[in-house]
BAFI-3210 file (N, C-alpha, C; in Angstrom, 3 decimals, decimal comma, padded with zeros to 6 digits):
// residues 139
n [1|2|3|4|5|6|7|8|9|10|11|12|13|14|15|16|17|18|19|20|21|22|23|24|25|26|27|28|29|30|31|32|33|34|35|36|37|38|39|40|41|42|43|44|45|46|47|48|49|50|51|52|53|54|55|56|57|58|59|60|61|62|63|64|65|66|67|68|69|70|71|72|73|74|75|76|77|78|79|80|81|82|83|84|85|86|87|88|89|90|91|92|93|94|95|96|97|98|99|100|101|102|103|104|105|106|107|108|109|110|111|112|113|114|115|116|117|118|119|120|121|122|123|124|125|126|127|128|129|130|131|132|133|134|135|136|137|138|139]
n.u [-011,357|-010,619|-008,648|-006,595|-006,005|-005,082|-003,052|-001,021|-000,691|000,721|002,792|004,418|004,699|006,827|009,085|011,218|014,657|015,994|019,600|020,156|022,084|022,209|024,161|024,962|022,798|021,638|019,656|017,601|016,388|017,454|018,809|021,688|024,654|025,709|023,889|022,139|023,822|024,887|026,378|026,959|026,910|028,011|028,730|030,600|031,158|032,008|033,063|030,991|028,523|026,127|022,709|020,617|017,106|013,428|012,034|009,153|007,553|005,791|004,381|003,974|002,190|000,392|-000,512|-000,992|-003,984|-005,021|-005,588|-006,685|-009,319|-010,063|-011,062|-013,530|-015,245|-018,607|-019,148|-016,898|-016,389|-018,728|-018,342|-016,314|-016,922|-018,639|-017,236|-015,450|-014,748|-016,353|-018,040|-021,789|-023,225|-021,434|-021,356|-024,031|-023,698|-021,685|-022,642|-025,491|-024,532|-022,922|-024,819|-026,396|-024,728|-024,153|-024,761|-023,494|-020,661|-020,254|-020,706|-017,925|-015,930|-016,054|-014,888|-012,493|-012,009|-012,325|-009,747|-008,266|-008,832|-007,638|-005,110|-002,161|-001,322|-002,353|-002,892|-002,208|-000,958|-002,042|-001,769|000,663|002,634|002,722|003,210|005,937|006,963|006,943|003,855|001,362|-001,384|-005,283|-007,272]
n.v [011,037|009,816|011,859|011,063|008,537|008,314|010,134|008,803|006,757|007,820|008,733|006,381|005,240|007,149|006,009|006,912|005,857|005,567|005,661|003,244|004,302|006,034|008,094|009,153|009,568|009,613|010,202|009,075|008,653|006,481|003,853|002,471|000,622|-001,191|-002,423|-002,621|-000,834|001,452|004,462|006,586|010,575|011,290|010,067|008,288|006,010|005,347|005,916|005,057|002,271|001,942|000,175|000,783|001,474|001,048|004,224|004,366|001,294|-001,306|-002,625|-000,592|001,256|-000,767|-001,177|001,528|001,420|-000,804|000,343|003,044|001,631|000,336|002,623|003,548|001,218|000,258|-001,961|-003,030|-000,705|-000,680|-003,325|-002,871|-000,575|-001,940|-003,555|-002,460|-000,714|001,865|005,070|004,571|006,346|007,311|004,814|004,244|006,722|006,212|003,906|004,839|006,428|005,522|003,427|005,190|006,656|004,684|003,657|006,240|005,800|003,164|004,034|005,395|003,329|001,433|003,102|002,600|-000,412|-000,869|-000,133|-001,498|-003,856|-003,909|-004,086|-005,984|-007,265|-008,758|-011,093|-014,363|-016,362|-018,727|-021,078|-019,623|-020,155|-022,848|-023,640|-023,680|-025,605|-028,015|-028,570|-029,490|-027,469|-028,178|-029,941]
n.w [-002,162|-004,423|-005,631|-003,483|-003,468|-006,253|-006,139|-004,297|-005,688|-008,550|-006,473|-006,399|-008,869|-009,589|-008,983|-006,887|-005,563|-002,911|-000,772|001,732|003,193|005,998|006,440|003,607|002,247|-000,698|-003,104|-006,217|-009,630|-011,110|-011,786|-011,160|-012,498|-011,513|-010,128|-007,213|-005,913|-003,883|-005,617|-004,359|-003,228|-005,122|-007,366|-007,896|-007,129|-004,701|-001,392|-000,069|001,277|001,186|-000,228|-002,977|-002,142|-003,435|-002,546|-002,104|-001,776|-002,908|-001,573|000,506|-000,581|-001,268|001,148|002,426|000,688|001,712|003,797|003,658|002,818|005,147|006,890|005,645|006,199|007,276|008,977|010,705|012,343|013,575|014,921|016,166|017,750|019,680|020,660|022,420|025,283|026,096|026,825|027,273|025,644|024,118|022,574|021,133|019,814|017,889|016,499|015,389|013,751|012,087|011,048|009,986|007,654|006,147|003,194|002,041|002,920|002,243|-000,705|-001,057|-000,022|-002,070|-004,252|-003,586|-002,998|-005,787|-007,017|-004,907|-005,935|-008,625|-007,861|-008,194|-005,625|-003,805|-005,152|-006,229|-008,644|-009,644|-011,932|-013,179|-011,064|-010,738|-013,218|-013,528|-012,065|-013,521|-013,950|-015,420|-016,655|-016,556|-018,440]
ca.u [-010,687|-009,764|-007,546|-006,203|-005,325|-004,277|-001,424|-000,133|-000,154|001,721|004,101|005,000|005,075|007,756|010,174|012,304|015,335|017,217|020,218|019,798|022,956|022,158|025,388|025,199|021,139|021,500|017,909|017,479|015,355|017,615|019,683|023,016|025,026|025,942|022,529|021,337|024,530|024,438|027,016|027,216|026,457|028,529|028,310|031,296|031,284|032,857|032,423|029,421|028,872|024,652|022,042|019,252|015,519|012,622|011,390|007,401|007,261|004,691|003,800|003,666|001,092|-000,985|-000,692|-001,914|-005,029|-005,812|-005,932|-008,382|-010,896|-010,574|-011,605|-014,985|-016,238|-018,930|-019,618|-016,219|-016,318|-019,487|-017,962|-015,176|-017,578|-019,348|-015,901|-014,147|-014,976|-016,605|-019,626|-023,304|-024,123|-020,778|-021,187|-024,687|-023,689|-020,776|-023,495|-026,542|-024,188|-022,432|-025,480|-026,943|-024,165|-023,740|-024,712|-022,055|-019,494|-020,268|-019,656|-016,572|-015,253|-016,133|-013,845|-011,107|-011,910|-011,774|-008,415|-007,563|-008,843|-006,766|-003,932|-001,705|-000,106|-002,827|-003,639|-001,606|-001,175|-001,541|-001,259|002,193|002,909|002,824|003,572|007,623|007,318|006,465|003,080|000,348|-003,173|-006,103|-007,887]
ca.v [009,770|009,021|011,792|010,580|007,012|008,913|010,855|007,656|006,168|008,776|009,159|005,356|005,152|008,005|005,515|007,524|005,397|006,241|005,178|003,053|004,534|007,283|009,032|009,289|010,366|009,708|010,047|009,387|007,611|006,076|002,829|002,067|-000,262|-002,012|-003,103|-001,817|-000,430|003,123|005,429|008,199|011,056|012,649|008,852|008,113|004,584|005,595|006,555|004,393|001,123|001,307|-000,677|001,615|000,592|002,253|005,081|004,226|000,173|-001,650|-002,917|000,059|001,272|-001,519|-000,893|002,760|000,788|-000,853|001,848|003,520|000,501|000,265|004,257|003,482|-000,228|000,524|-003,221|-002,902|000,277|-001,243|-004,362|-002,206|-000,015|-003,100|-004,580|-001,675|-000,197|003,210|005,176|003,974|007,366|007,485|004,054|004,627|007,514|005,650|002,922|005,421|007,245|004,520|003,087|006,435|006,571|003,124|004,144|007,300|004,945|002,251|004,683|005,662|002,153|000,896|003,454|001,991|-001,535|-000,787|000,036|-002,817|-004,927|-003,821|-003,950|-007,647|-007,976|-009,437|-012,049|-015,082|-016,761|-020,313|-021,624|-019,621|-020,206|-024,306|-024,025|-023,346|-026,741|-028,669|-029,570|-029,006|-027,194|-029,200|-029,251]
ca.w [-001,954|-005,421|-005,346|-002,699|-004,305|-007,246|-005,452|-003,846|-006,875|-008,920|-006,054|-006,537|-010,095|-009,684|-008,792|-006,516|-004,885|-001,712|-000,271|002,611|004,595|006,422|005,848|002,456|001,460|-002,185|-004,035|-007,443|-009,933|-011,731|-011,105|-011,371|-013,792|-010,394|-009,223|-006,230|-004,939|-004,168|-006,280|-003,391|-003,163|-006,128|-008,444|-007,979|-006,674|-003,436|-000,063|000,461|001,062|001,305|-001,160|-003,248|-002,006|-003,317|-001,862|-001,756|-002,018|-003,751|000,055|001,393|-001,209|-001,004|003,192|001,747|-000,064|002,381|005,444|003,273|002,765|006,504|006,859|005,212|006,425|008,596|009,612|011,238|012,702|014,398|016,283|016,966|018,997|020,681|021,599|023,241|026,552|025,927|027,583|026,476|024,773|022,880|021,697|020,913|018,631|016,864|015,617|015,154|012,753|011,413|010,192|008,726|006,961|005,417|002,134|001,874|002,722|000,726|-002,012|-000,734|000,402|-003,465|-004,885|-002,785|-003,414|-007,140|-006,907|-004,503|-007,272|-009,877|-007,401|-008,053|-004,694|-003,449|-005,528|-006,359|-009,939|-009,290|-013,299|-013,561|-010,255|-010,603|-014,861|-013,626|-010,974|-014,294|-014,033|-016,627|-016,129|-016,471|-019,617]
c.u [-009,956|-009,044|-006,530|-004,773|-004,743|-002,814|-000,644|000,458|001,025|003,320|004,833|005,703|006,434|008,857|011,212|013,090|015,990|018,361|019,984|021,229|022,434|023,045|025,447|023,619|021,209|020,388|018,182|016,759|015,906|018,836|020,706|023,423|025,427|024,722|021,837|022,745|024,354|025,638|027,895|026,573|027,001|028,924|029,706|032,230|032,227|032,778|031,177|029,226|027,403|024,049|020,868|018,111|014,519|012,106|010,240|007,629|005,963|003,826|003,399|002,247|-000,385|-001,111|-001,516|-003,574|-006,013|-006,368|-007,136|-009,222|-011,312|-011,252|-013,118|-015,848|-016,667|-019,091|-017,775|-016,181|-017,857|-019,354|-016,770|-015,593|-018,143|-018,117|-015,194|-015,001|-015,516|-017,958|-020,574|-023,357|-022,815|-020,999|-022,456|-024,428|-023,152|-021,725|-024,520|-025,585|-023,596|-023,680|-026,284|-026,263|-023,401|-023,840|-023,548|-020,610|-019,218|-019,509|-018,197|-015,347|-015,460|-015,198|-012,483|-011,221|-012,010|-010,371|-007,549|-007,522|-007,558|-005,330|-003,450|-001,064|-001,130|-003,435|-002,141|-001,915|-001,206|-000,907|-000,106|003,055|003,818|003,234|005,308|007,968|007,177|005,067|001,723|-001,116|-003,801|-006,846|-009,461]
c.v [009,348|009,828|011,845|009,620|007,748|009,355|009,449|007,048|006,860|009,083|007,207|005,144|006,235|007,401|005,739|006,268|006,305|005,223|004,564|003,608|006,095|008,736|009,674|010,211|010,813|009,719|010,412|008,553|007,201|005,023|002,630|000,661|-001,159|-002,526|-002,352|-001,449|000,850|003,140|006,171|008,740|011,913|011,155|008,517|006,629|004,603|005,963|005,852|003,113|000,891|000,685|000,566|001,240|001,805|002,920|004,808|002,893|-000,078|-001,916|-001,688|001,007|000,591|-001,429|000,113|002,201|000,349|-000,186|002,123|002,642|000,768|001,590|004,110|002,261|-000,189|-000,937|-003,716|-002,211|-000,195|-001,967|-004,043|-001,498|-000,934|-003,155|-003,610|-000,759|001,829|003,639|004,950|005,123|007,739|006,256|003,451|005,472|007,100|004,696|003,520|006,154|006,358|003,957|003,991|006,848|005,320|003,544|004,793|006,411|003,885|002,401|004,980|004,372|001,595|001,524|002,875|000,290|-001,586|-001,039|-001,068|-004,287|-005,158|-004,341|-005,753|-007,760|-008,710|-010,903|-012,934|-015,878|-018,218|-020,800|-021,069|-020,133|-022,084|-024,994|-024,271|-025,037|-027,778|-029,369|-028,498|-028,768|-028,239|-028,856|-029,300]
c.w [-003,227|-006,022|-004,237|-002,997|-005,510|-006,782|-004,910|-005,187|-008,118|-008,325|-006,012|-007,583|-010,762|-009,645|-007,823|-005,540|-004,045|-001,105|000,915|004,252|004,823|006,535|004,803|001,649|000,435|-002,492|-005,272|-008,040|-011,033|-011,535|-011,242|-011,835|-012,307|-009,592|-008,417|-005,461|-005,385|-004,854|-005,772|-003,868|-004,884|-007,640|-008,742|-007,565|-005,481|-002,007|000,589|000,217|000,910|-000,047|-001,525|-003,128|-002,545|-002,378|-000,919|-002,755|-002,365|-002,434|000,427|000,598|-001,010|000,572|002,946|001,842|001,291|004,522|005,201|003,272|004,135|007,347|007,157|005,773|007,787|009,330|010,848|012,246|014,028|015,332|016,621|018,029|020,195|021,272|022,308|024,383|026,300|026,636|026,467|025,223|023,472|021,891|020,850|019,428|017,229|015,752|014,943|013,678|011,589|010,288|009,152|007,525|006,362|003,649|001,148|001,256|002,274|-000,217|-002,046|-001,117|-000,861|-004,298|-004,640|-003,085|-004,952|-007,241|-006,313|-005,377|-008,632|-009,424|-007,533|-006,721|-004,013|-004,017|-006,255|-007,635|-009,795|-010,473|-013,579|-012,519|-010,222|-011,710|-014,578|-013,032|-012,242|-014,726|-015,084|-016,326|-017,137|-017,334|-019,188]
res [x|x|x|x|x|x|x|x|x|x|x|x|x|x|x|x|x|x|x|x|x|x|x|x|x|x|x|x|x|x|x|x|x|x|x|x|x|x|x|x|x|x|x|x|x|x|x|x|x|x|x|x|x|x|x|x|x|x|x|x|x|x|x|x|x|x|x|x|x|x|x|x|x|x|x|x|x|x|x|x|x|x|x|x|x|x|x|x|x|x|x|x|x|x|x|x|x|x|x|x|x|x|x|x|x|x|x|x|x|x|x|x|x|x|x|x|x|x|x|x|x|x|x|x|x|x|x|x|x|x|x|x|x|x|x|x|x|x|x]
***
């Protein structure tokens, strides 16, 4: 699992941009003196009218992040079995195993919430957030 999260992460931190016109399928990782307009294909500021987006977004990473958590959390994986229409002896097994392996995936699901920790898109700065509106934290 953690290389897993490693590779995602690596392939983010790569930067790669693509063109968003489909005509054109510029990739490169490096931006242009014009912003986010593409170049083309040959950098020539021509032929193309699309915008460069990254490749692998910070969103779609943390979407990544949290897939995996959801992989491992057996207390999920449990009232997912209750709630959905399945025979007795499969949904029997799903919980009998689920809970034998709570432990395992614990471990698992902790490596992954490490990582979600570290990760900022989830968490919101209030004190810079409310320092720009003018108002002063609280001593």
């Amino acid at each position: 699992m953690e290389h897993a999260i490693r590779t995602q992460t690596s392939r983010y931190y790569e930067g790669w941009l693509v063109c968003d016109d489909s005509q054109c399928g510029n990739r490169t990782r490096q931006m242009s003196v014009y912003g986010s307009r593409c170049l083309g294909p040959k950098g020539l500021a021509r032929d193309c009218l699309g915008r460069m987006r990254y490749e692998y977004t910070e969103k779609a990473i943390y979407t990544q992040l949290l897939y995996f958590a959801s992989l491992w959390d057996v207390d999920k994986a449990k009232a997912k079995a209750t709630s959905t229409e399945m025979s007795r002896q499969d949904r029997e097994n799903i919980l009998a195993l689920a809970e034998h392996n709570r432990v395992r995936f614990g471990n698992v699901k902790g490596i992954v919430d490490k990582y979600l920790d570290k990760c900022g898109r989830q968490w919101v700065a209030m004190d810079t957030l409310f320092t720009k509106l003018g108002f002063k934290p609280m001593a």
